[in-house]
C-alpha positions as CSV (number, residue, x, y, z in Angstrom):
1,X,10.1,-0.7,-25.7
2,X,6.9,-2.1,-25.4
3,X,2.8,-0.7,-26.0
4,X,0.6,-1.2,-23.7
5,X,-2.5,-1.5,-24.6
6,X,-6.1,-1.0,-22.6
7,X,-6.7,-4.0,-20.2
8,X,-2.7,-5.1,-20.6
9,X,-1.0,-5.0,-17.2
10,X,2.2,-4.3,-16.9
11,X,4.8,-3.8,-13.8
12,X,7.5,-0.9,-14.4
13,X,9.4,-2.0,-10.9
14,X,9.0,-6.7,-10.7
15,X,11.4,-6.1,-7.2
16,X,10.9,-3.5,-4.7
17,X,11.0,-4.0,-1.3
18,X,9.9,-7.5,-0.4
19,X,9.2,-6.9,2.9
20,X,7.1,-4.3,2.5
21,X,5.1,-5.7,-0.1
22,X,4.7,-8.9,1.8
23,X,3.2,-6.6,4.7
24,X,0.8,-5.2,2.5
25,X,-0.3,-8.2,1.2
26,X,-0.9,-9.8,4.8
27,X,-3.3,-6.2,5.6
28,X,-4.7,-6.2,2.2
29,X,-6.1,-10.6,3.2
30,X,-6.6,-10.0,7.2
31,X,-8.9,-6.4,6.1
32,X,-10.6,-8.1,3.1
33,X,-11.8,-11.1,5.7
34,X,-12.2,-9.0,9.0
35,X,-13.1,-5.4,7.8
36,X,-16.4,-4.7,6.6
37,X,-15.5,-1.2,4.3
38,X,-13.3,-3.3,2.8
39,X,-15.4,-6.1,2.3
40,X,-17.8,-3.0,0.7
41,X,-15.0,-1.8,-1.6
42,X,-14.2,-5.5,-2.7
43,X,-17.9,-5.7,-3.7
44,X,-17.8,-2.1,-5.5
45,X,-14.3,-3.5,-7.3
46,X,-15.9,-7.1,-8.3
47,X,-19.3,-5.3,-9.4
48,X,-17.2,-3.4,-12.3
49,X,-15.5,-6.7,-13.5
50,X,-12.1,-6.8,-11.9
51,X,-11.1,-10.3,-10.9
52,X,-9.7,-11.7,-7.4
53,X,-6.2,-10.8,-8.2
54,X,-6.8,-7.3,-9.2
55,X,-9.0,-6.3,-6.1
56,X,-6.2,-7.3,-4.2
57,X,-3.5,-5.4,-6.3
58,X,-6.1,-2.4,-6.2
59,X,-6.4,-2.5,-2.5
60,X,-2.8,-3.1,-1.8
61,X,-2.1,0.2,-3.8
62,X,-4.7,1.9,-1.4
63,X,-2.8,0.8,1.6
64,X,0.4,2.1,0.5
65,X,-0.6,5.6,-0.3
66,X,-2.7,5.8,3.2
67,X,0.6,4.2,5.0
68,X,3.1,7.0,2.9
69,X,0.6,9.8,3.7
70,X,0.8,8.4,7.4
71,X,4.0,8.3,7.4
72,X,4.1,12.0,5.7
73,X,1.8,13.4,8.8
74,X,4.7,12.0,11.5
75,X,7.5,13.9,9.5
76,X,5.4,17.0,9.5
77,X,4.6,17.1,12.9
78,X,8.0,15.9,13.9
79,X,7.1,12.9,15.8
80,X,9.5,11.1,13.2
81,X,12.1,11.5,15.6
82,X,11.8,9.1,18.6
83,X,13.1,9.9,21.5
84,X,12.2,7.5,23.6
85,X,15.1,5.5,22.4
86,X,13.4,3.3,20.3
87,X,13.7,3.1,16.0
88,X,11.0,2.9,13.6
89,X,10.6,-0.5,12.1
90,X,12.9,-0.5,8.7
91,X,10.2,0.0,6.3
92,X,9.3,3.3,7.8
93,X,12.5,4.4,8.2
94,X,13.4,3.7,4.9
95,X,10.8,5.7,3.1
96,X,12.2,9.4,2.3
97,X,9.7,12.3,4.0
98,X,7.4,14.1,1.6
99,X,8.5,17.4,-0.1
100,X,7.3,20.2,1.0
């Protein structure tokens, strides 16, 4: 067991689904160059002392919980079931709906 202390990062899960994360990571560079709220929110993140790295870790975080709650909304309005006979790409498919 370890402490973590304030300003010590720390992973709980180093794997995960590569794919996935490699998405996020191309979103997280294409929005940061191309998209100017996120340009806005890089500024906000770097104004309060967080580095390069961290933005990016920060905004990557963002993207998944707006992709799961996405992803929540199609299995509540039950548009998660296609049937125009084409799947959802693994990574959707993949992630479990949303109790409740």
């Amino acid at each position: 067991m370890f402490i973590i202390g304030p300003g010590d990062l720390a992973s709980a899960q180093r794997g995960g689904d590569r794919q996935l994360n490699r998405a996020l990571h191309t979103i997280a560079l294409v929005r940061l160059r191309d998209d100017p709220e996120t340009r806005c929110y890089a500024a906000r993140r770097r104004a309060e002392g967080k580095s390069s790295r961290e933005i990016r870790r920060c905004l990557k975080r963002a993207l998944a919980r707006q992709l799961y709650k996405a992803a929540g909304t199609l299995w509540a309005t039950g548009c998660g079931d296609r049937q125009d006979g084409l799947t959802w790409p693994a990574g959707l498919a993949s992630i479990p709906a949303p109790a409740g």
